[in-house]
N, CA, C and O atoms as a printed pandas DataFrame, in Angstrom:
     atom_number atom_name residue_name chain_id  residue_number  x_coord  y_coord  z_coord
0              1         N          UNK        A               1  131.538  106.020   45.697
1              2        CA          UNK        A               1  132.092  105.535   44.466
2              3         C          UNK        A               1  131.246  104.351   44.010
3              4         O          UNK        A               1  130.911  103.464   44.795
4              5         N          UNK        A               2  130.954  104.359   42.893
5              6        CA          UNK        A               2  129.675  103.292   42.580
6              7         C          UNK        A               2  130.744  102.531   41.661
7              8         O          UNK        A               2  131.491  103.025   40.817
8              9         N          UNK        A               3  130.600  101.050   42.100
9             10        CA          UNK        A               3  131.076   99.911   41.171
10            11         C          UNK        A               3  130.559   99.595   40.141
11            12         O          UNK        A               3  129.330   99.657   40.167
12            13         N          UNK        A               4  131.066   99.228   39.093
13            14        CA          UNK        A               4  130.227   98.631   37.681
14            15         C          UNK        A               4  129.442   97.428   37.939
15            16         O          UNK        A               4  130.171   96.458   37.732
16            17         N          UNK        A               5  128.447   97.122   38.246
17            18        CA          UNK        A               5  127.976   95.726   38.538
18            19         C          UNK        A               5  127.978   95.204   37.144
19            20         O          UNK        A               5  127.914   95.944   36.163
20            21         N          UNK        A               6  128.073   93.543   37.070
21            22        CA          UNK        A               6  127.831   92.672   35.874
22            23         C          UNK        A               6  126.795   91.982   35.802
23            24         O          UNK        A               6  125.950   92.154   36.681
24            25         N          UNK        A               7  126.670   91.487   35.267
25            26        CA          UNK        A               7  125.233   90.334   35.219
26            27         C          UNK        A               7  125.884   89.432   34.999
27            28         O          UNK        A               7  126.937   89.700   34.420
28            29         N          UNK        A               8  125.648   88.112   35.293
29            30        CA          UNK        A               8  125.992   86.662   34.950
30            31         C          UNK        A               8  126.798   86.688   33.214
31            32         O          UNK        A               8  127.790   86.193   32.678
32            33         N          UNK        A               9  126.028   87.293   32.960
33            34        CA          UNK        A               9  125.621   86.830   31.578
34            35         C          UNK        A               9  126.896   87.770   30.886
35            36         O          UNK        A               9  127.547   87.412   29.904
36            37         N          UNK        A              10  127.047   88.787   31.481
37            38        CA          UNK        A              10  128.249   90.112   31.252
38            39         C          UNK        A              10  130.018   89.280   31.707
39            40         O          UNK        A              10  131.157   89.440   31.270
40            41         N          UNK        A              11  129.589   88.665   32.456
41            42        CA          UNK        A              11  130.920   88.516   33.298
42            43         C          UNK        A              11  131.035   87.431   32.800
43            44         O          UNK        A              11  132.085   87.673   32.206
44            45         N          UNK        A              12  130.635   85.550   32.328
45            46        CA          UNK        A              12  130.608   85.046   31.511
46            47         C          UNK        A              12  131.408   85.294   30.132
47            48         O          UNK        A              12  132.427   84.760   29.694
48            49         N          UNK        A              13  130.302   86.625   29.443
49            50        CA          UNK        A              13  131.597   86.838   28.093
50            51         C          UNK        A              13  132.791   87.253   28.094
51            52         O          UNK        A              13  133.550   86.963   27.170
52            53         N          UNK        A              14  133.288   88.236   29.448
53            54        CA          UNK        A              14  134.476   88.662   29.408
54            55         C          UNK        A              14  135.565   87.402   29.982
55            56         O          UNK        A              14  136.782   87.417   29.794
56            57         N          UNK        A              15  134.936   86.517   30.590
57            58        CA          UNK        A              15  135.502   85.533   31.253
58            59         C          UNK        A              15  136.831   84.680   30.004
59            60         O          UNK        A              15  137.966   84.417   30.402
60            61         N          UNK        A              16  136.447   84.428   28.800
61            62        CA          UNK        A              16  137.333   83.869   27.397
62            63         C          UNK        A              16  138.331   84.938   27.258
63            64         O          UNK        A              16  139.388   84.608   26.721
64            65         N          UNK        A              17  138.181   86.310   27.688
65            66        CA          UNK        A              17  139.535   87.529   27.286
66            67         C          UNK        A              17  139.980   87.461   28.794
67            68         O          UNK        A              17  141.186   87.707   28.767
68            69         N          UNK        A              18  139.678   87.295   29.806
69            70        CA          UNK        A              18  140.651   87.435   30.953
70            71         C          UNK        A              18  141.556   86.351   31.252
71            72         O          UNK        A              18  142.690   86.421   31.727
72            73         N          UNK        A              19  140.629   84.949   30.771
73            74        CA          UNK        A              19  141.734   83.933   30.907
74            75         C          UNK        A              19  142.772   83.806   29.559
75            76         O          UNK        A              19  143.802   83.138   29.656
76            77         N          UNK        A              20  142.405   84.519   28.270
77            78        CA          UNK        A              20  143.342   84.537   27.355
78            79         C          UNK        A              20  144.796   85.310   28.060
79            80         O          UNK        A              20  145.981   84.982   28.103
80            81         N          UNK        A              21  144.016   86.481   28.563
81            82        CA          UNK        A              21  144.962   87.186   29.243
82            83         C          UNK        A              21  146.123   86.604   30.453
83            84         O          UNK        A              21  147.281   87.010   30.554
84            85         N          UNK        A              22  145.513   85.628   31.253
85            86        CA          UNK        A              22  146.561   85.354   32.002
86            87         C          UNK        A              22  146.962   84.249   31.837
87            88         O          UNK        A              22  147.789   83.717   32.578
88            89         N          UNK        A              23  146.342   83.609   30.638
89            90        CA          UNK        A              23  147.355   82.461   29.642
90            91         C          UNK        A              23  148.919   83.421   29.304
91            92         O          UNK        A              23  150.058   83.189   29.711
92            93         N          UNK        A              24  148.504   84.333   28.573
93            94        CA          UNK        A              24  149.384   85.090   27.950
94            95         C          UNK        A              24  150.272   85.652   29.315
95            96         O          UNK        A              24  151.202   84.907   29.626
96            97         N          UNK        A              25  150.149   86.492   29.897
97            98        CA          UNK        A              25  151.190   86.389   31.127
98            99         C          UNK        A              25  151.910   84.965   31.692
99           100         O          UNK        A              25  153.129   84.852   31.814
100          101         N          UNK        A              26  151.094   84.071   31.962
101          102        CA          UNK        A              26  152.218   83.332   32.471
102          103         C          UNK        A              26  153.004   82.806   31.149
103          104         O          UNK        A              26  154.205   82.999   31.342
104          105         N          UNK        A              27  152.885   82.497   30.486
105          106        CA          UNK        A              27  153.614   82.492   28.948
106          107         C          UNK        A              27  154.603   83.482   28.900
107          108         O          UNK        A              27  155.644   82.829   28.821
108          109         N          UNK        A              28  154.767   84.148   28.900
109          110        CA          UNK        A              28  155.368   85.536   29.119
110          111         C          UNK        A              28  156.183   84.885   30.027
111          112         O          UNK        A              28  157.036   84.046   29.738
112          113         N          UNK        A              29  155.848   85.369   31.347
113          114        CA          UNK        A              29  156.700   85.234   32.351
114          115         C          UNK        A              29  158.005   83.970   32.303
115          116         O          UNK        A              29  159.224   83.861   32.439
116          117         N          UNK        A              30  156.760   83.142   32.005
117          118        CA          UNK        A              30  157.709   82.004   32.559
118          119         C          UNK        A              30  158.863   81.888   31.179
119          120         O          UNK        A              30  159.981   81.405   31.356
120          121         N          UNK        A              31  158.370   82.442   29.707
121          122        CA          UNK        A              31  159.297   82.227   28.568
122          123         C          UNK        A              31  160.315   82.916   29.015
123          124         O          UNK        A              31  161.429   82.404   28.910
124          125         N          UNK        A              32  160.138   84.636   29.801
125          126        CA          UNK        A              32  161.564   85.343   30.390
126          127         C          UNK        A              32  161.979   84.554   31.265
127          128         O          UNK        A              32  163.202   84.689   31.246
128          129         N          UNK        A              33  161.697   83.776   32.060
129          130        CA          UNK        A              33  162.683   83.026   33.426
130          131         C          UNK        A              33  163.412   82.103   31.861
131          132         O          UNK        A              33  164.623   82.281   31.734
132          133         N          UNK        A              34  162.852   81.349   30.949
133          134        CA          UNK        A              34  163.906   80.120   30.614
134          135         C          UNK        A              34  164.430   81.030   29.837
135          136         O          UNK        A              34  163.234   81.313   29.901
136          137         N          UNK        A              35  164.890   81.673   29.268
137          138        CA          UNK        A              35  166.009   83.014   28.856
138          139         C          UNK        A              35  166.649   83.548   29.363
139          140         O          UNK        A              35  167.614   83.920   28.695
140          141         N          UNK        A              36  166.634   83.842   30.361
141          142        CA          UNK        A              36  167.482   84.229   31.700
142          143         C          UNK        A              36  168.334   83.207   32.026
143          144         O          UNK        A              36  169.546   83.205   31.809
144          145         N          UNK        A              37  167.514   82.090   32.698
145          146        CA          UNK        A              37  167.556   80.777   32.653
146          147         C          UNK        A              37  169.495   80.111   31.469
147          148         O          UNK        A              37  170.706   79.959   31.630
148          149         N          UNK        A              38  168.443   79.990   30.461
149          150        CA          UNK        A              38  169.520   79.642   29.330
150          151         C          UNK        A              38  170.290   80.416   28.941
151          152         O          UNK        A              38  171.196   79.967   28.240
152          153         N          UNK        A              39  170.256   82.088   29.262
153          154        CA          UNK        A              39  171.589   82.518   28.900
154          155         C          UNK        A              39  172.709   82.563   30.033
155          156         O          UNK        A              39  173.857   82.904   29.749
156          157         N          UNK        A              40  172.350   82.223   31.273
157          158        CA          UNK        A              40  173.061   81.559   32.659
158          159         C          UNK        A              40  173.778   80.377   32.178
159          160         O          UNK        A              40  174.940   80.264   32.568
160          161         N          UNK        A              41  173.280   79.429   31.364
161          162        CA          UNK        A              41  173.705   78.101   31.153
162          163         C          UNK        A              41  174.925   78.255   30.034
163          164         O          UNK        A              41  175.985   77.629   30.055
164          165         N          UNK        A              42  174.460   79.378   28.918
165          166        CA          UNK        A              42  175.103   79.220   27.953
166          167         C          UNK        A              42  176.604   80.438   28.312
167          168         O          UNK        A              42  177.703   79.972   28.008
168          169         N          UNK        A              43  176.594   81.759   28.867
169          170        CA          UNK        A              43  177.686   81.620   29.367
170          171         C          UNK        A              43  178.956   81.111   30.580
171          172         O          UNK        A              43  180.173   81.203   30.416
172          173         N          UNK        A              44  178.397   80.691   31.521
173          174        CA          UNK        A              44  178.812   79.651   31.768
174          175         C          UNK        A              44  179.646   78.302   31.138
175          176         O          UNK        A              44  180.752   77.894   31.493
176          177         N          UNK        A              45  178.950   77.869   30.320
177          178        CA          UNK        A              45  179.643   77.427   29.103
178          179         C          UNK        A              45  180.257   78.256   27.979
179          180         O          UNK        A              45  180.899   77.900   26.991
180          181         N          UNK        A              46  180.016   79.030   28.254
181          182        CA          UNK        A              46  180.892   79.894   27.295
182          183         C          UNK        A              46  182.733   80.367   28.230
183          184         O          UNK        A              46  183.745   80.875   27.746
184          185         N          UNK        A              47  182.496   80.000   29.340
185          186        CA          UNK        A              47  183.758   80.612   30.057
186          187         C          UNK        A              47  183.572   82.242   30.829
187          188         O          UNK        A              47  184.436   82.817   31.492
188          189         N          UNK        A              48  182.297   82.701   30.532
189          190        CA          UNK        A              48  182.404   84.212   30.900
190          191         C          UNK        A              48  182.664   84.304   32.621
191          192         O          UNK        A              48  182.264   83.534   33.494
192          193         N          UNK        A              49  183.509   85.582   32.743
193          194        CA          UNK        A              49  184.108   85.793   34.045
194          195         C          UNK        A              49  182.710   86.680   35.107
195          196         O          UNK        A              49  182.068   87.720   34.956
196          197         N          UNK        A              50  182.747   85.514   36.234
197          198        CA          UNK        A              50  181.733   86.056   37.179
198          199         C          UNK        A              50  182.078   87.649   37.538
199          200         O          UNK        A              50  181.239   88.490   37.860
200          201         N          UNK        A              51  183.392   87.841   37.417
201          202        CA          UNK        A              51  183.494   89.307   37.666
202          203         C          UNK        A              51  182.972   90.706   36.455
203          204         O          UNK        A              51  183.385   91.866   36.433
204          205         N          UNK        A              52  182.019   90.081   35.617
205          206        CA          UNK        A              52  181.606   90.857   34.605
206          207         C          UNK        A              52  180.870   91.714   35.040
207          208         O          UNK        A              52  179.964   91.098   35.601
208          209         N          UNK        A              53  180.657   93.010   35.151
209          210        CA          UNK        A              53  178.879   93.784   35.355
210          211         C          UNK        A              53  178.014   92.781   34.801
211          212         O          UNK        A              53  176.919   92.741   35.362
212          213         N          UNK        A              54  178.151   92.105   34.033
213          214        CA          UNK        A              54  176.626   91.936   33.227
214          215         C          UNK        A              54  176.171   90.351   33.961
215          216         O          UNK        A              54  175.127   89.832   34.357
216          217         N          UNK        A              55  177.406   90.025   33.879
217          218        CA          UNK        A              55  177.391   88.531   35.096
218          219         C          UNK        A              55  176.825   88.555   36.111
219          220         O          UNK        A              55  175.827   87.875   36.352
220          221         N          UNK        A              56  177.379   89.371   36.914
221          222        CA          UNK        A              56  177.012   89.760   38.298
222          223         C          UNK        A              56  175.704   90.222   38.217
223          224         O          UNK        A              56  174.801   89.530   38.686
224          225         N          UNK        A              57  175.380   91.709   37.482
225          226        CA          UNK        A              57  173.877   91.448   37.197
226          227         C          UNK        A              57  172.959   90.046   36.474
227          228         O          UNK        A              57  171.761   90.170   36.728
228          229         N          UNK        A              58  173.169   89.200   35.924
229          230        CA          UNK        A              58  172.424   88.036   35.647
230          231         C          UNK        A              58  171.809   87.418   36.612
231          232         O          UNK        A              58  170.630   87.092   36.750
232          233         N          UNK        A              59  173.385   87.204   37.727
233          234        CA          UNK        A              59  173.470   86.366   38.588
234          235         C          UNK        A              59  172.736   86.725   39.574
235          236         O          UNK        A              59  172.541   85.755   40.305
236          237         N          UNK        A              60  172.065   87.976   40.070
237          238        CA          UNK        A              60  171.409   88.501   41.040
238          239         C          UNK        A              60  170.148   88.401   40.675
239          240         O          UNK        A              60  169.271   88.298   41.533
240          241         N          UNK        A              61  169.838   88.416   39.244
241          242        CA          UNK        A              61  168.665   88.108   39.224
242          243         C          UNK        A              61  168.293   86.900   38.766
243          244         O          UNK        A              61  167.196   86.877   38.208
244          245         N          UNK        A              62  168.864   85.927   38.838
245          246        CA          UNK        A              62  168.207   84.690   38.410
246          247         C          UNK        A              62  168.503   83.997   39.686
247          248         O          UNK        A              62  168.211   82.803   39.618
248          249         N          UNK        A              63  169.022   84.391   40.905
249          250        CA          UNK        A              63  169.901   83.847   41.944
250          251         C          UNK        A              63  168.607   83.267   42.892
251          252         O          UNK        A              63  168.729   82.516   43.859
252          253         N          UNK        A              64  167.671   83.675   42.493
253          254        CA          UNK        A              64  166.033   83.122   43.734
254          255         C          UNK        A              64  165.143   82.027   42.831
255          256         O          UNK        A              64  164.108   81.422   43.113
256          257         N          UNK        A              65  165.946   82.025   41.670
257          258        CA          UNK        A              65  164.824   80.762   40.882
258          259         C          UNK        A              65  166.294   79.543   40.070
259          260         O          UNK        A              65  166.134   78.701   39.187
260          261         N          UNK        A              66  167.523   79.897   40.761
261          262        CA          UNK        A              66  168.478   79.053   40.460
262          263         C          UNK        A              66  168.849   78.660   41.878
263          264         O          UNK        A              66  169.091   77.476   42.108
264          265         N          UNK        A              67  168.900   79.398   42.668
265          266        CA          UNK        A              67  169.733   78.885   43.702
266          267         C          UNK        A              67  169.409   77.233   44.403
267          268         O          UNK        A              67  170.188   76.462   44.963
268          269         N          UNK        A              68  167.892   77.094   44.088
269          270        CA          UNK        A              68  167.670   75.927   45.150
270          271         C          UNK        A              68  168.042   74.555   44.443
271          272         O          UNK        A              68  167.995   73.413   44.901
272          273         N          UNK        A              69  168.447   75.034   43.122
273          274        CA          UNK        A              69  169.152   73.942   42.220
274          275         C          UNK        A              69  170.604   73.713   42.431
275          276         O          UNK        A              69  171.225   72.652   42.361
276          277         N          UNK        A              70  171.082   75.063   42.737
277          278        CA          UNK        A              70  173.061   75.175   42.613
278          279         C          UNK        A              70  173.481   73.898   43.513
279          280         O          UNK        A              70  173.329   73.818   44.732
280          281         N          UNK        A              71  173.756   73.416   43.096
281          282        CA          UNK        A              71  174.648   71.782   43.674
282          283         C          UNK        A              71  173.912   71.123   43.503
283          284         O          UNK        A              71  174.578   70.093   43.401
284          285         N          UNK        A              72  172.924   70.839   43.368
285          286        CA          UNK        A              72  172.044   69.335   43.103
286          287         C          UNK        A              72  173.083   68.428   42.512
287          288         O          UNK        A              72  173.276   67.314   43.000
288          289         N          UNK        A              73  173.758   68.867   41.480
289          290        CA          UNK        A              73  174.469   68.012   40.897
290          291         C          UNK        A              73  175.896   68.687   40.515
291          292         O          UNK        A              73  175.852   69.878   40.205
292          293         N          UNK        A              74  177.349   67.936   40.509
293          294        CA          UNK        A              74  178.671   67.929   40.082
294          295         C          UNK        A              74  178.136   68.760   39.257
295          296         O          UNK        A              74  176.961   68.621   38.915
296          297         N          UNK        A              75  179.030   69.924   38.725
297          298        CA          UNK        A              75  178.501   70.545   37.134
298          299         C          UNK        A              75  179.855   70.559   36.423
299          300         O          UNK        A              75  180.717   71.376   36.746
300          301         N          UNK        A              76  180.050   69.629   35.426
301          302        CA          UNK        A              76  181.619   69.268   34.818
302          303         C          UNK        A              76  182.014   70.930   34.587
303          304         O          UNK        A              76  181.284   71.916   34.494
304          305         N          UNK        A              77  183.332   70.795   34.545
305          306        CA          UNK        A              77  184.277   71.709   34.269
306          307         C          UNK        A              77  185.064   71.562   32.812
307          308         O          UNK        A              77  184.987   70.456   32.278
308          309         N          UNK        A              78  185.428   72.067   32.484
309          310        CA          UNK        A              78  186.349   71.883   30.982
310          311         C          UNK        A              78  187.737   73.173   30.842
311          312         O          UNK        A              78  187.685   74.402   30.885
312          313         N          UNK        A              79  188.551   72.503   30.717
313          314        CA          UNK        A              79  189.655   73.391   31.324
314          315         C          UNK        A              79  189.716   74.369   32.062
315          316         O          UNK        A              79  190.262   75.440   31.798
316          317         N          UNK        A              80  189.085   74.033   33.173
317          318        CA          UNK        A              80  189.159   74.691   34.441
318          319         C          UNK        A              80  188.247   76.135   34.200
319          320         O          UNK        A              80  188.250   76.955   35.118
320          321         N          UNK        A              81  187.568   76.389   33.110
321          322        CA          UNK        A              81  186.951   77.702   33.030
322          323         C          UNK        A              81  185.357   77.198   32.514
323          324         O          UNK        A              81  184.363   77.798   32.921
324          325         N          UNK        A              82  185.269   76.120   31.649
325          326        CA          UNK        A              82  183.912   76.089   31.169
326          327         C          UNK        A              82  182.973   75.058   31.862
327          328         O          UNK        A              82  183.062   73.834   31.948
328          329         N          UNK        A              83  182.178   75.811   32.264
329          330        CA          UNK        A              83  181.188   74.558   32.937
330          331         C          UNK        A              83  179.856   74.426   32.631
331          332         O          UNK        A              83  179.221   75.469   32.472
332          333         N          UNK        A              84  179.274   73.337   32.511
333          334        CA          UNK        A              84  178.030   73.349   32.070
334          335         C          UNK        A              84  177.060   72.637   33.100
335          336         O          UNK        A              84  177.010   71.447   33.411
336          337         N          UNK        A              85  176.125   73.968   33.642
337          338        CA          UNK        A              85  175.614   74.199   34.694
338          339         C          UNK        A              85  174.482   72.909   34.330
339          340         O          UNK        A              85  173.439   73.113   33.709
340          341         N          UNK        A              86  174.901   71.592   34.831
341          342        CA          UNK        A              86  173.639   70.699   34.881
342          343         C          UNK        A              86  172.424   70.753   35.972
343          344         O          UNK        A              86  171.333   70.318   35.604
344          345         N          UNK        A              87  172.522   71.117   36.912
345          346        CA          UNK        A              87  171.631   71.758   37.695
346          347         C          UNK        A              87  170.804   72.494   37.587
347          348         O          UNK        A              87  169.680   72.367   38.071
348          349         N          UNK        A              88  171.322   73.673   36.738
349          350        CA          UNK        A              88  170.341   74.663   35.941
350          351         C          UNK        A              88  169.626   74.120   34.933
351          352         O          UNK        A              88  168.573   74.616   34.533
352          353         N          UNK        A              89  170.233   72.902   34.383
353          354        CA          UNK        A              89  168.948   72.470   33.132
354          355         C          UNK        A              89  168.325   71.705   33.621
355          356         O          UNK        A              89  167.591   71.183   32.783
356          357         N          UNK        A              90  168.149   71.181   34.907
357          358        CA          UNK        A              90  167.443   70.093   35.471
358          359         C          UNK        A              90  166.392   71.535   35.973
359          360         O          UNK        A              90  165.225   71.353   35.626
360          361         N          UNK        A              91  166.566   72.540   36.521
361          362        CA          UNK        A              91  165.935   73.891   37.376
362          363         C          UNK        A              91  164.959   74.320   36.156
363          364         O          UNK        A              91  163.793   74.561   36.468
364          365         N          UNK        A              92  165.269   74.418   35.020
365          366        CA          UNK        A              92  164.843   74.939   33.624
366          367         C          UNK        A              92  163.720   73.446   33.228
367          368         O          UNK        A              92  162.721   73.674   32.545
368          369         N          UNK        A              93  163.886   72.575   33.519
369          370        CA          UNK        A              93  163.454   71.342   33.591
370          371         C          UNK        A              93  162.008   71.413   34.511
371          372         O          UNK        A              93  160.927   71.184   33.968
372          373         N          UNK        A              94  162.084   71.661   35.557
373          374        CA          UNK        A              94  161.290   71.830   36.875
374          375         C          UNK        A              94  160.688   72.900   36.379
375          376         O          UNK        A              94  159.519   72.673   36.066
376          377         N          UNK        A              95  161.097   74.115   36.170
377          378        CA          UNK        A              95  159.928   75.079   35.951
378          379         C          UNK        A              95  159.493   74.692   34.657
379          380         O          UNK        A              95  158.533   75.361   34.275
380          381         N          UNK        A              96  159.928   73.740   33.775
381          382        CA          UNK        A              96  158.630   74.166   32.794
382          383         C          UNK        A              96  157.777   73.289   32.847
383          384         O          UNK        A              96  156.825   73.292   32.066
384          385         N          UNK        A              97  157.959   72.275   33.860
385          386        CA          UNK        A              97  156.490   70.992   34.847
386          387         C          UNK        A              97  155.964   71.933   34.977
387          388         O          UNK        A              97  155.038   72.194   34.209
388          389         N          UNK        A              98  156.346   72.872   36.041
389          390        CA          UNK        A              98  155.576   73.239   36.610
390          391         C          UNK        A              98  154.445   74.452   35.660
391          392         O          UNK        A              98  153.222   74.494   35.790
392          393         N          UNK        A              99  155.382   75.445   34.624
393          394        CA          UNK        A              99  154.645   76.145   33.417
394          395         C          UNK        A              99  153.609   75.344   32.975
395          396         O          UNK        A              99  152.467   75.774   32.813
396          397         N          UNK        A             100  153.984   74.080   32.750
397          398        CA          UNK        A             100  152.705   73.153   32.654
398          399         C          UNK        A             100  151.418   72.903   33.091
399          400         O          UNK        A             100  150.392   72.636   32.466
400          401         N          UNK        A             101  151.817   73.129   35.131
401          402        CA          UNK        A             101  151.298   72.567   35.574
402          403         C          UNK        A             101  149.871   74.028   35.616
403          404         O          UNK        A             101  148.673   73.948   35.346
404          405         N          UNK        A             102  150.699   75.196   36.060
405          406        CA          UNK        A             102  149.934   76.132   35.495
406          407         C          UNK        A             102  149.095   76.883   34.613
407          408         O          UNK        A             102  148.436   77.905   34.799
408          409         N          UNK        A             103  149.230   76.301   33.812
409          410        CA          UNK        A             103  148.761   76.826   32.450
410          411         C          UNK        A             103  147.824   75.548   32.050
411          412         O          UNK        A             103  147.033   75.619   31.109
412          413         N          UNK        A             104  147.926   74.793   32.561
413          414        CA          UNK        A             104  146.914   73.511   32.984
414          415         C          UNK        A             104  146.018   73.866   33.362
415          416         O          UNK        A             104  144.947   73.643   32.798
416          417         N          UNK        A             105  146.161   74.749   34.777
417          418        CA          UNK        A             105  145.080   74.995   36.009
418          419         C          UNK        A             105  144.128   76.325   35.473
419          420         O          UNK        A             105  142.935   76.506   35.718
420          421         N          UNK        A             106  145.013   77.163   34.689
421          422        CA          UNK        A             106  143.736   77.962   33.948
422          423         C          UNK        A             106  143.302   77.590   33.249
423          424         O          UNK        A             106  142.291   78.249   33.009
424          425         N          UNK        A             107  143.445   76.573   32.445
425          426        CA          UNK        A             107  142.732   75.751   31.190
426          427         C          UNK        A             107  141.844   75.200   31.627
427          428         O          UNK        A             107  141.073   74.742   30.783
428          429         N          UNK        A             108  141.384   74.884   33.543
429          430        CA          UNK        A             108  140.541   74.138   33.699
430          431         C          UNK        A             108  139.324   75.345   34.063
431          432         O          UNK        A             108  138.202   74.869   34.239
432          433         N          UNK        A             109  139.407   76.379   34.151
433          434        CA          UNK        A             109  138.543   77.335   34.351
434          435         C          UNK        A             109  138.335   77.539   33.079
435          436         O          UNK        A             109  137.307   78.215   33.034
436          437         N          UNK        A             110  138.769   77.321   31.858
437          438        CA          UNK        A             110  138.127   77.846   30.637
438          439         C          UNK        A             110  137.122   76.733   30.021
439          440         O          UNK        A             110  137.316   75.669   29.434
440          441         N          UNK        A             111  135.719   77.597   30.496
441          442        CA          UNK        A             111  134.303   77.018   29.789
442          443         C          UNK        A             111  134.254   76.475   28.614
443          444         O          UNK        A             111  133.616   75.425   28.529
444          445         N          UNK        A             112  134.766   76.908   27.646
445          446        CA          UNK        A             112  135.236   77.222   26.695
446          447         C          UNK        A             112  136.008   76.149   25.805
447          448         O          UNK        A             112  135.860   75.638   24.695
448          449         N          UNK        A             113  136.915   76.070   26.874
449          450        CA          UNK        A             113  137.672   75.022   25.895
450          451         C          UNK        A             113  137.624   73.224   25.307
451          452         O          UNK        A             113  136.776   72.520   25.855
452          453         N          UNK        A             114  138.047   72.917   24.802
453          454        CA          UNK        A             114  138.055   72.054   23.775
454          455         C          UNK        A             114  138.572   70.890   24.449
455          456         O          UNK        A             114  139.798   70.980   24.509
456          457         N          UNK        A             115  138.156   69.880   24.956
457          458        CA          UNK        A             115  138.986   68.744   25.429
458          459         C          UNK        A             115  139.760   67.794   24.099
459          460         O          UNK        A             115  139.317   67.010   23.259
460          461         N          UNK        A             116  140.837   68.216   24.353
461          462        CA          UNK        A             116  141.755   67.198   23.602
462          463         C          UNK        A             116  142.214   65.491   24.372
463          464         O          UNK        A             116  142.611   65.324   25.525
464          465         N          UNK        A             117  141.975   64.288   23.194
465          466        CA          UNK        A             117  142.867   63.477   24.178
466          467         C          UNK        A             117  143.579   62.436   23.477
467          468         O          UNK        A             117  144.338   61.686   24.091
């Protein structure tokens, strides 16, 4: 099976579309975690019952990028049904340092780019 070889000079130009590209994924990604994210927060505050299908599915999947937040902090209650998950906006908080911190670290591989300051 013969590989495509590049030349410097080949792999260079494609180098501005691959890092556009995984600009754009983690963008992506990380915009679906704070949507997930915030619609956790907002029913919750809304009162919705953990015994929902759609709850229970939320909750399973946001349960590995919320959990290491769940108690950090009291999360007030409001007549005993509405709570507003402060933990989760501190968690929503933390990942988007960190979206930062990422989308930083490919910016420093791009030749290309423009120093702002």
């Amino acid at each position: 099976m013969n590989h495509p070889s590049y030349s410097d000079n080949e792999f260079m130009a494609k180098t501005p579309r691959i890092l556009s590209r995984i600009r754009s994924a983690v963008n992506y990604l990380f915009c679906l975690l704070y949507g997930l994210i915030g619609l956790e927060i907002v029913l919750d505050l809304a009162g919705a019952r953990d015994s929902s299908g759609f709850k229970q599915f939320l909750n399973t999947i946001t349960q590995p990028f919320l959990g290491p937040f769940a108690g950090l902090f009291t999360d007030p209650l409001f007549r005993d049904r509405y709570r507003l998950r402060v933990s989760y906006m501190v968690g929503m908080l933390i990942y988007s340092l960190l979206h930062l911190a990422v989308y930083g670290l490919v910016h420093l591989f791009d030749k290309n780019r423009k120093v702002v300051y």
